[in-house]
Backbone bond lengths (Angstrom), bond angles and torsions (degrees), N, CA, C in turn:
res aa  C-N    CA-C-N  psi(-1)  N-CA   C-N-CA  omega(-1)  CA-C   N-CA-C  phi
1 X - - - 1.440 - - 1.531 110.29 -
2 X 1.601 119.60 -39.63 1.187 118.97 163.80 1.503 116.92 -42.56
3 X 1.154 128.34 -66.01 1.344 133.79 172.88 1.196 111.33 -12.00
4 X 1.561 123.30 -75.35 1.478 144.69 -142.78 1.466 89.79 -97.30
5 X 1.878 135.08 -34.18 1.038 111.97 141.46 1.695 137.06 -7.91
6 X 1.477 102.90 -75.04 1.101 124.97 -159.17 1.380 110.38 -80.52
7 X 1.395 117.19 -27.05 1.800 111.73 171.60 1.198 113.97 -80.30
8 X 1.342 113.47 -40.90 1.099 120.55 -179.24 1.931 128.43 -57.17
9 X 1.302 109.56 -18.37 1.387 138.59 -168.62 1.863 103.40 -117.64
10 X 1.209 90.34 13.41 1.591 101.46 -177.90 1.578 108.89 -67.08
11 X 1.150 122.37 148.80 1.438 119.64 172.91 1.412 112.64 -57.03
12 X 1.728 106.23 -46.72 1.712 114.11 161.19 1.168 153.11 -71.37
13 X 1.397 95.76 -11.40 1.490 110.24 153.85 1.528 108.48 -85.05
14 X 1.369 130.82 -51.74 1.631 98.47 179.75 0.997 122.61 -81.08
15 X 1.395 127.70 21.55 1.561 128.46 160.42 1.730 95.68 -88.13
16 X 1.096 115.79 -23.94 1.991 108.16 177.84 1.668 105.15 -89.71
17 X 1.102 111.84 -13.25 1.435 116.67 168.32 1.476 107.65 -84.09
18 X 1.047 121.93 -43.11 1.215 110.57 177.85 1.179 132.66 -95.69
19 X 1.544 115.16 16.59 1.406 136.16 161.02 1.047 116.55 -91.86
20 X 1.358 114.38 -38.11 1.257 125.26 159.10 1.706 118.42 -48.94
21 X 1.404 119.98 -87.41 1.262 99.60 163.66 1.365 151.06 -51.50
22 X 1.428 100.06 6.60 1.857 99.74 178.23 1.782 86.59 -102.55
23 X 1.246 120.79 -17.98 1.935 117.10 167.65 1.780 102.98 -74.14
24 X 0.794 91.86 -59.46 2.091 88.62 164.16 1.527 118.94 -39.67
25 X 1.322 114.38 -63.16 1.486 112.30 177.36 0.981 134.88 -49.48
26 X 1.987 90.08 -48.54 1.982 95.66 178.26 1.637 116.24 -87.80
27 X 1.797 97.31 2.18 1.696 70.18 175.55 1.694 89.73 -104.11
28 X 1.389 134.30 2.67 1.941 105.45 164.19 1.531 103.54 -72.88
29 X 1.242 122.24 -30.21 1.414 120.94 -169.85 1.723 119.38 -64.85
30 X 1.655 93.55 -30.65 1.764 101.64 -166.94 2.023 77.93 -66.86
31 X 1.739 116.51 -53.03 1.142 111.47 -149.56 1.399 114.31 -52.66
32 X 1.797 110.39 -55.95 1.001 102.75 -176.52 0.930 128.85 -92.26
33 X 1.916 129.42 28.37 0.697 125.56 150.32 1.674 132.48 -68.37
34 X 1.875 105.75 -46.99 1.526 125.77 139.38 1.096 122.68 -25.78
35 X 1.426 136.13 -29.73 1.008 134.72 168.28 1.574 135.32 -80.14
36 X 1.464 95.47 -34.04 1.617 108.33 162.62 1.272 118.07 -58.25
37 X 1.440 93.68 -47.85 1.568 116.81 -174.30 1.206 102.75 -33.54
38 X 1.643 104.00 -63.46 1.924 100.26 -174.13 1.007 141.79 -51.37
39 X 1.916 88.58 -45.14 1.416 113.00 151.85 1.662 117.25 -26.40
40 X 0.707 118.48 -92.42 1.566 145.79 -152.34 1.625 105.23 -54.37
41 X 1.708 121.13 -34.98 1.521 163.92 -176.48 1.519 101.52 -63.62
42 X 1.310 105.59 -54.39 1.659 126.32 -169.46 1.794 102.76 -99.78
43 X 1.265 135.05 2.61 1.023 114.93 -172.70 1.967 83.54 -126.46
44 X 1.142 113.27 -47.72 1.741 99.16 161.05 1.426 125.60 -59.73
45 X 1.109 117.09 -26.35 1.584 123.49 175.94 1.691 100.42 -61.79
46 X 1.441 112.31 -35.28 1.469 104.69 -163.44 1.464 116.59 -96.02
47 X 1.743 108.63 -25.58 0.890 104.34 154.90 1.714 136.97 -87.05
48 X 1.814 114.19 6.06 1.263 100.26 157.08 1.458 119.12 -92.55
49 X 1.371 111.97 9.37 1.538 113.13 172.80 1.739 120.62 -85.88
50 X 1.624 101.33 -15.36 1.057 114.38 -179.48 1.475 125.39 -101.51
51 X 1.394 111.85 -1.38 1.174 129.93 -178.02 1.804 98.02 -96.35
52 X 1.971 99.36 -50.68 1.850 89.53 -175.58 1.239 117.53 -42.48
53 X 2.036 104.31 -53.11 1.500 137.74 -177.30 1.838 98.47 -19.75
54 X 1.552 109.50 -67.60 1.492 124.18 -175.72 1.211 118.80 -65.93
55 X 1.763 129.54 -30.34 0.828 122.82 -166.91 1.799 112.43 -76.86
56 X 1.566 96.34 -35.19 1.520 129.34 -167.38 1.399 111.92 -63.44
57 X 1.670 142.14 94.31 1.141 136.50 179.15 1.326 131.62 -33.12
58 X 1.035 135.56 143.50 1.036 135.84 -173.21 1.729 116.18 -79.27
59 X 1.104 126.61 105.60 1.771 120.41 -168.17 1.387 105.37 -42.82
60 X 1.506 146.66 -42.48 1.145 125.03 163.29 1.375 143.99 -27.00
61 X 2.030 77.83 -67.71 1.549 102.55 171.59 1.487 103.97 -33.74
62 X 1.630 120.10 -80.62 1.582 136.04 166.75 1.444 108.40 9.72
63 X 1.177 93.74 -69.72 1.811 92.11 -169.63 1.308 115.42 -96.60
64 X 1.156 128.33 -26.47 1.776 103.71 150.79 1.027 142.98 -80.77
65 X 1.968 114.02 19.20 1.299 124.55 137.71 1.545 115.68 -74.33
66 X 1.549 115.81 -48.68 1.201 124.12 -164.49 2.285 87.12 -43.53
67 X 1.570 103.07 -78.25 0.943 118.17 -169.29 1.996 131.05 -26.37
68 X 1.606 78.49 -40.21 1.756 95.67 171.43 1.667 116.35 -71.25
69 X 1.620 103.81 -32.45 0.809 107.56 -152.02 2.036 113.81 -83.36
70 X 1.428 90.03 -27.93 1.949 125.95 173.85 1.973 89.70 -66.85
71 X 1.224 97.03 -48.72 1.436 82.04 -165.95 1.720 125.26 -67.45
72 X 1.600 92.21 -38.23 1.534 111.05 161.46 1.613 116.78 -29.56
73 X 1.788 95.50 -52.51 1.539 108.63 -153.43 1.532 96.96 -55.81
74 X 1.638 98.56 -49.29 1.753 112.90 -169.12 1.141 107.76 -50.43
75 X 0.976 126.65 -49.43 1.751 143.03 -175.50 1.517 102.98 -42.85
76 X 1.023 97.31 -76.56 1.944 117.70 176.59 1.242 99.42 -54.79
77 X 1.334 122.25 -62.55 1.837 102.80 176.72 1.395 128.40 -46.51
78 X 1.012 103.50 -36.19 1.579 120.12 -176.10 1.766 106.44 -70.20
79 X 1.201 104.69 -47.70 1.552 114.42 -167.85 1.908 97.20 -77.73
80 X 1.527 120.59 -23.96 1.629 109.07 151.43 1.107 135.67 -69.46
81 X 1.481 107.52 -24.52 1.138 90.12 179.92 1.322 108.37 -94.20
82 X 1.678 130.61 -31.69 1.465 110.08 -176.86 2.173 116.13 -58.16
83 X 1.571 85.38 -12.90 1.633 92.20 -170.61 1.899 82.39 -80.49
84 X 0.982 147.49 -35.27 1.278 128.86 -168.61 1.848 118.99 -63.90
85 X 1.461 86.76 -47.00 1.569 115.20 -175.97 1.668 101.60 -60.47
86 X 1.146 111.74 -44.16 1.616 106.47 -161.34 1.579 98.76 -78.55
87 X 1.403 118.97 -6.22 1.974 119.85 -176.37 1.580 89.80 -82.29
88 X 0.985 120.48 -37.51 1.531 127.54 -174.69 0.997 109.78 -67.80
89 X 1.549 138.01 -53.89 1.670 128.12 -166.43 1.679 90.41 -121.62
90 X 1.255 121.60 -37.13 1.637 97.81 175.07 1.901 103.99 128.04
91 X 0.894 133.63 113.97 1.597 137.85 -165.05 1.696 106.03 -30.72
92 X 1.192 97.53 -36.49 1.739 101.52 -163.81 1.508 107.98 -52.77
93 X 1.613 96.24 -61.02 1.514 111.48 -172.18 1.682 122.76 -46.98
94 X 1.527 95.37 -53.29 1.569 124.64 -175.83 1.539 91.77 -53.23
95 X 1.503 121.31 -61.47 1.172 101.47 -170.60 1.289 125.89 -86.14
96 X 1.555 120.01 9.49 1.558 148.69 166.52 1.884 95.54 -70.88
97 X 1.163 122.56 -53.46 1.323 151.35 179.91 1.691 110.81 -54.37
98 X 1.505 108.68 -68.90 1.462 109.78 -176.63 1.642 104.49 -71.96
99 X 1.248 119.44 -63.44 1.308 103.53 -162.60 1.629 129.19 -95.16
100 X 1.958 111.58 23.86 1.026 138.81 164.17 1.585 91.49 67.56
101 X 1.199 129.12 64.00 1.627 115.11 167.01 1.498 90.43 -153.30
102 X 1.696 101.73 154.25 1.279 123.51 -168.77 1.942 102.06 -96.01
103 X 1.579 116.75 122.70 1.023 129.19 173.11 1.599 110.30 -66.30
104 X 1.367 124.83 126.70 1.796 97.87 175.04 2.193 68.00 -124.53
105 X 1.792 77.83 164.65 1.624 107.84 168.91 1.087 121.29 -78.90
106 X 1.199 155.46 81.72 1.291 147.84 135.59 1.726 116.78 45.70
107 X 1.318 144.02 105.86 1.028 121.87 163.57 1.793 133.43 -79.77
108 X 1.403 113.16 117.52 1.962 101.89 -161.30 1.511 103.48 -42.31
109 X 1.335 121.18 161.70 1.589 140.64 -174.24 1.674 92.00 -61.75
110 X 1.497 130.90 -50.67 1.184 132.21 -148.12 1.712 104.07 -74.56
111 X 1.346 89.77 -36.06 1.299 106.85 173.36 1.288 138.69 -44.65
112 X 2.012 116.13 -68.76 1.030 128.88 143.25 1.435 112.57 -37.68
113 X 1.444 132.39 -73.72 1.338 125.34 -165.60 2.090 110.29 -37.67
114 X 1.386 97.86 -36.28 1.342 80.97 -157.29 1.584 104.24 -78.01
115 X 1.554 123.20 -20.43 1.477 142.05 169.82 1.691 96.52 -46.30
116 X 1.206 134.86 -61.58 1.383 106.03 172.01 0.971 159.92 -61.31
């Protein structure tokens, strides 16, 4: 037992012991470090796919903005220009004009009354 004492307690054996365990350490560390790694790789990967996913319009959506949005324009174009036209000849006419009917004036109450 002395023997194996004595090699074993060798200056060169615990320098191989302790090469040994610093090769033990760094290879659980490389592993599980690699392993997080993936971890960590695969769980940001999924959540930046799920963030684009949300951020990214929906092609529907797309065009029934596009659609609302064309129609808006017309609307508003339309409503400048009849607002342009009517500074020019005057509301009465324009709308004497668009919807083909003749505006008459009102006669005042005092007015009529005294006509009879």
């Amino acid at each position: 037992m002395a023997p194996f004492h004595d090699v074993s307690n060798s200056a060169t054996q615990i320098e191989s012991y302790r090469n040994q365990a610093s090769q033990l350490a760094q290879g659980f560390l490389d592993a599980s470090i690699a392993a997080q790694a993936v971890e960590l790789e695969q769980y940001y990967s999924d959540k930046a796919s799920s963030e684009i996913r949300q951020a990214k319009p929906r092609f529907w959506l797309g065009v029934a903005q596009s659609l609302v949005g064309s129609v808006l324009f017309v609307f508003l174009l339309g409503f400048l220009v009849v607002f342009a036209w009517s500074l020019n000849q005057g509301p009465k006419q324009v709308i004497e004009q668009v919807f083909d009917v003749t505006i008459i004036n009102s006669v005042p109450a005092s007015e009529a009354a005294g006509a009879l």
